[in-house]
C-alpha positions in Angstrom: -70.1 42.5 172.5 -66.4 41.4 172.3 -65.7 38.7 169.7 -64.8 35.6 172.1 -68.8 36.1 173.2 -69.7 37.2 169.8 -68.6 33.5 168.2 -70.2 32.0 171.3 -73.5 33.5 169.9 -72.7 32.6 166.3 -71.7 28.4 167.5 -75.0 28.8 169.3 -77.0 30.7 166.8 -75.5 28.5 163.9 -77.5 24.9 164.2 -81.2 27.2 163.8 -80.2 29.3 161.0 -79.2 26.4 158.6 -82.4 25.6 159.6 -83.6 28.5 159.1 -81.8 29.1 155.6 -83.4 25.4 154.2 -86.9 26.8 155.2 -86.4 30.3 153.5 -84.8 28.4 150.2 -87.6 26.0 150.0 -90.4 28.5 150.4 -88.9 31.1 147.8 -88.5 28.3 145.5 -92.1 27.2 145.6 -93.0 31.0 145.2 -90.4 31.1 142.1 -92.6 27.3 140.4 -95.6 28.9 141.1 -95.6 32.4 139.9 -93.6 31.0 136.9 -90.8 33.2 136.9 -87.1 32.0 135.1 -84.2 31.6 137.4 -81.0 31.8 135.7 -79.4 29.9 137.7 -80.9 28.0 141.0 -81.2 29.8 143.9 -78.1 30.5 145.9 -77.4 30.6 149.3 -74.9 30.6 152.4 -74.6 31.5 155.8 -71.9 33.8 156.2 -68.6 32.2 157.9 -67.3 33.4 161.5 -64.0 34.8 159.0 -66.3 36.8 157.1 -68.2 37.9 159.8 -65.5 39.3 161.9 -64.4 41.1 158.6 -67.4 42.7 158.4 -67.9 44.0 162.1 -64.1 45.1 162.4 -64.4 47.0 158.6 -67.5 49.0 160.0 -67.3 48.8 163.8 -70.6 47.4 164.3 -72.0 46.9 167.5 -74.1 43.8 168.0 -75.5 42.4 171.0 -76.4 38.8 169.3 -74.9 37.5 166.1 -78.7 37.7 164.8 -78.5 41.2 164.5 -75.8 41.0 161.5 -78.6 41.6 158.9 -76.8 39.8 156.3 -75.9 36.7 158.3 -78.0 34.7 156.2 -78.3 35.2 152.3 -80.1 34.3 149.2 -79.3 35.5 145.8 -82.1 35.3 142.7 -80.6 35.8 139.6 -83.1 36.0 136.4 -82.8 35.8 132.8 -86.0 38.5 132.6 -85.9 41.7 134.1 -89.8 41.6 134.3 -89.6 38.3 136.4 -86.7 40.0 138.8 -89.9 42.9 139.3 -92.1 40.4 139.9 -90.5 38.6 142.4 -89.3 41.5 144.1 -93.1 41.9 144.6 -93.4 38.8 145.6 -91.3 39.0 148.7 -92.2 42.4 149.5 -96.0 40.5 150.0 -94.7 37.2 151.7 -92.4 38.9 154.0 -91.8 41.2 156.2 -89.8 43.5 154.6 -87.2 45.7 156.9 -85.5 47.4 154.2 -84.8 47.3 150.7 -82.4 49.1 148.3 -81.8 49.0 144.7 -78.0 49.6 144.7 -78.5 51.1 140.3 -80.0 54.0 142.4 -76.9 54.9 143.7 -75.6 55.6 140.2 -75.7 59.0 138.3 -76.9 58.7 134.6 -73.4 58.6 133.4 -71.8 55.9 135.6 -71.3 52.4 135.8 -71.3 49.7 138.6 -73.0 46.7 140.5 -77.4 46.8 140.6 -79.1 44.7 142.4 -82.2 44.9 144.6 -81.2 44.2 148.1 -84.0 43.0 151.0 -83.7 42.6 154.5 -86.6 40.4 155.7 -87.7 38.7 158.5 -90.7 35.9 158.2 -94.7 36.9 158.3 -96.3 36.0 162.4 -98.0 33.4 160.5 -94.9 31.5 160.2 -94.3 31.4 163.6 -97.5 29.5 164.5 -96.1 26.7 162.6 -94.3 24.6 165.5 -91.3 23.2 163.7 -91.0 27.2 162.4 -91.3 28.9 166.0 -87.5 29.1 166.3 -87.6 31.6 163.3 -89.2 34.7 164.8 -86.2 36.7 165.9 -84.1 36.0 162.5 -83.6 38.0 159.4 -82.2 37.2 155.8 -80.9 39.4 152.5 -82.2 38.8 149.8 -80.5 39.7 146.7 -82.7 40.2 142.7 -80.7 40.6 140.0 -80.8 39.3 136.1 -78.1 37.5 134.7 -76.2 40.3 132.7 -75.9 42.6 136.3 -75.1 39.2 138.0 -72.3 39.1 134.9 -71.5 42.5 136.0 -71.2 41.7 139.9 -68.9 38.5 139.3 -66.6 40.1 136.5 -66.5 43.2 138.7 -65.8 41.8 142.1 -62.7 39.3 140.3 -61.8 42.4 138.5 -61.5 44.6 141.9 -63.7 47.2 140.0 -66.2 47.6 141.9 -66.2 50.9 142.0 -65.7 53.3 139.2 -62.9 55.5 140.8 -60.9 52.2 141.4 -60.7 51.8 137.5 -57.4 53.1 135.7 -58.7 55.7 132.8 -57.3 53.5 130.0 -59.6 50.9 130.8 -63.0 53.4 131.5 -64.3 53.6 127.9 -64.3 49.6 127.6 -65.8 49.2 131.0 -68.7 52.1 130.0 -69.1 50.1 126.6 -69.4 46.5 129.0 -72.0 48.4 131.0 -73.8 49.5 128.3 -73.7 46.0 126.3 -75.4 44.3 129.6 -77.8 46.7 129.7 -79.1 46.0 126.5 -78.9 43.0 126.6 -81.3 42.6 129.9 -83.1 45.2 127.3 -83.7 43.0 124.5 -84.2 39.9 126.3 -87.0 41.7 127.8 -88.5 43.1 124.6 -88.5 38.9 122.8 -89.9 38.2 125.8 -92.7 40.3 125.7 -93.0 39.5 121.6 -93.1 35.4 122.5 -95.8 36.2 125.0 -97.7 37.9 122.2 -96.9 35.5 119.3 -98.2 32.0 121.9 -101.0 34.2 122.8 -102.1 34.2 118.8 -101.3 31.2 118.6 -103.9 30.0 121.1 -106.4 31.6 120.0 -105.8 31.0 116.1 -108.2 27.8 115.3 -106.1 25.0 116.1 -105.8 23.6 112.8 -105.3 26.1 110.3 -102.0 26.6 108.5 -101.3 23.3 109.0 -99.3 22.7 105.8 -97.0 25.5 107.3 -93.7 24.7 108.6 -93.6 24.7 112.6 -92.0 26.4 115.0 -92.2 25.8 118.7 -95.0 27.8 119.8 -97.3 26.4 116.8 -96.2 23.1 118.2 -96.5 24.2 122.0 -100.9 25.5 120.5 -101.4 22.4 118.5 -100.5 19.5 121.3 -102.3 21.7 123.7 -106.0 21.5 121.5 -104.8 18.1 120.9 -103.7 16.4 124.1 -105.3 16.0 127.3 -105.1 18.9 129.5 -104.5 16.5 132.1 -101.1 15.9 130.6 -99.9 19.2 130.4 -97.3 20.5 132.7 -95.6 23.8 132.2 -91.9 24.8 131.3 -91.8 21.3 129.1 -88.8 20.3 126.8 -90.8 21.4 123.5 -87.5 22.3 122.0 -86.2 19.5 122.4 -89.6 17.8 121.0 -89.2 20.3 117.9 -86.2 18.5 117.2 -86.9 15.1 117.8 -90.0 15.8 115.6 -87.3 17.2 112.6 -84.9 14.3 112.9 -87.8 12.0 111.4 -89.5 15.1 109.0 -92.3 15.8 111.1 -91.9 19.4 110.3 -95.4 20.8 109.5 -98.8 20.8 111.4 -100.6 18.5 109.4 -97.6 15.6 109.9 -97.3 16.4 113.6 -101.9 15.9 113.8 -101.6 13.0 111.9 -98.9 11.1 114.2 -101.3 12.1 117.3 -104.1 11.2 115.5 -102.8 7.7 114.7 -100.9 7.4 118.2 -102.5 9.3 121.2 -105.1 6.3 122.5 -101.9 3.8 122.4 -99.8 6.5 123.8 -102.4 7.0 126.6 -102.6 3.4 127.2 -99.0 3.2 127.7 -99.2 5.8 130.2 -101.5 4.2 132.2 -99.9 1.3 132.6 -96.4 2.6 133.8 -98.4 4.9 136.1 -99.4 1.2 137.6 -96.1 -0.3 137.6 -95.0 3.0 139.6 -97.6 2.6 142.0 -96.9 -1.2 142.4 -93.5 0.1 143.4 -91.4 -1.1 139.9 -88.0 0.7 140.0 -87.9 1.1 136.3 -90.1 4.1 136.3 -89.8 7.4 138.8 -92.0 10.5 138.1 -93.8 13.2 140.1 -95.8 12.0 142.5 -98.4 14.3 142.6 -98.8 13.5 138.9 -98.6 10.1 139.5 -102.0 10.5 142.1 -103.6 12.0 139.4 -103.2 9.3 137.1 -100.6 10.6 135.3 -96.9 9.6 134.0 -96.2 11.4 130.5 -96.0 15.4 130.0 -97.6 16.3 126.3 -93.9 16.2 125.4 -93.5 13.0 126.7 -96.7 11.5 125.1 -95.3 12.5 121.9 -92.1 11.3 122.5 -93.5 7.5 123.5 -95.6 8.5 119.7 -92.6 8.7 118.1 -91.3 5.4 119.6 -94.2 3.3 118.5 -93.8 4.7 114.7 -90.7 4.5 114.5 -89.1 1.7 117.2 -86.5 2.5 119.9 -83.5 3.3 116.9 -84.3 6.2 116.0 -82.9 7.4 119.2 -79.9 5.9 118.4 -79.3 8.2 115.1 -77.1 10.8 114.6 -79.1 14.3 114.5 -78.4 16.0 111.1 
């Protein structure tokens, strides 16, 4: 295809993939919330530019009979502080999509070289989509996909500014640091992985340790996390909730053990809940003082545990205590 027909197709092409590209962003997303898993950094994504795309076909003569073929012409990038969530939602899309290929660039690499990894799919979207009317269009398009964690998407960035992409591009004075950079990302994804794993196992005895013993013990956050989920109503809880910041809060006015943190829900929670339910009222009478999820808000429900025990905190202690400088 010459190029003047070429950028004919992508000007056509172009108003159904951004289209397309909102649909694939939202639906990854959703799969991201529900299976849990810990973006870095939100999900990124572009449609590649006509400059870019010429670029491309000129540097490796491609042939294309329809600017859809370009495999890459749409693009998302996951990048994960785990290495166990990049697995997992590798698996993911490998089960929601149709998967056309898929490389993992590390493989490329012997044992005693460096460079860029990353997990690379070309998909295209299941039939069922397709039966979806406003999702028809989307048939006859494809996407990359791009997994990484954060240290190899350090690696990528650092490396692409750098123009070291490649190992035989690096002068030999600057090898050893670059093996050394290598190696320092790699344990880092390493060790983030192994405190993950040892969290996992500390929350799990915490829940099933009886919920109040130890309680003259100082807390930490996943004590706190066990004791406001035997204590609160399940309703309430919501996952992923700003318990470190709680943890704090709960310092700044010597809450600091398990027995002081009962004793304020204790003498707190039916006040709490009562507050609750009143701003879930205002919210539904329309009052523009108040904005929360409204699927939580069908359900009868404003505050997150954290924020019950935050709206705790206000009632013993008045609005000022905000106001105070954090030791």
């Amino acid at each position: 295809m010459k190029v003047s027909a070429l950028r004919r197709s992508y000007d056509e092409t172009l108003p159904d993939a951004v289209r397309f590209l909102k649909a694939l962003e939202g639906q990854i997303s959703e799969m991201i919330r529900q299976a849990s898993l810990s973006l870095a950094v939100p999900v990124e994504s572009r449609i590649k530019a006509w400059p870019s795309v010429v670029a491309k076909v000129d540097r490796l003569s491609l042939r294309l009979d329809h600017i859809k073929g370009l495999s890459d012409l749409i693009g998302l990038r996951l990048v994960f502080l785990f290495s166990e969530h990049a697995a997992r939602a590798s698996g993911l899309i490998a089960e929601h999509f149709k998967v056309i290929s898929q490389e993992n660039t590390g493989d490329r690499l012997k044992a005693k070289e460096f460079g860029y990894q990353s997990v690379h799919f070309i998909v295209r979207v299941m039939p069922t989509w397709t039966q979806v009317p406003t999702l028809r269009d989307f048939e006859s398009f494809q996407a990359e996909i791009q997994v990484r964690t954060l240290s190899q998407h350090t690696w990528a960035v650092s490396s692409r500014v750098l123009q070291y992409n490649q190992e035989a591009a690096v002068p030999v004075s600057l090898q050893r640091s670059l093996y050394r950079l290598a190696a320092l990302l790699e344990l880092v994804d390493l060790e983030l992985e192994r405190i993950s794993k040892d969290k996992e196992r500390y929350s799990e005895l915490m829940r099933r340790k009886a919920p109040y013993s130890d309680l003259d013990s100082e807390l930490d956050v996943d004590q706190l996390v066990s004791i406001l989920d035997h204590c609160l109503p399940e309703s309430h809880r919501q996952p992923h909730d700003a318990y470190a910041e709680l943890f704090f809060d709960l310092r700044r006015q010597n809450i600091v053990t398990g027995k002081t943190l009962v004793e304020l829900v204790n003498d707190y929670l039916p006040r709490a809940l009562k507050d609750d339910a009143a701003v879930v009222v205002a919210v539904r009478a329309g009052d523009p003082s108040y904005s929360g999820d409204q699927d939580k808000i069908d359900k009868g429900v404003f505050y997150s545990h954290v924020g019950l025990v935050q709206k705790m905190l206000n009632l013993k202690f008045g609005m000022k205590w905000r106001e105070e400088e954090p030791e």
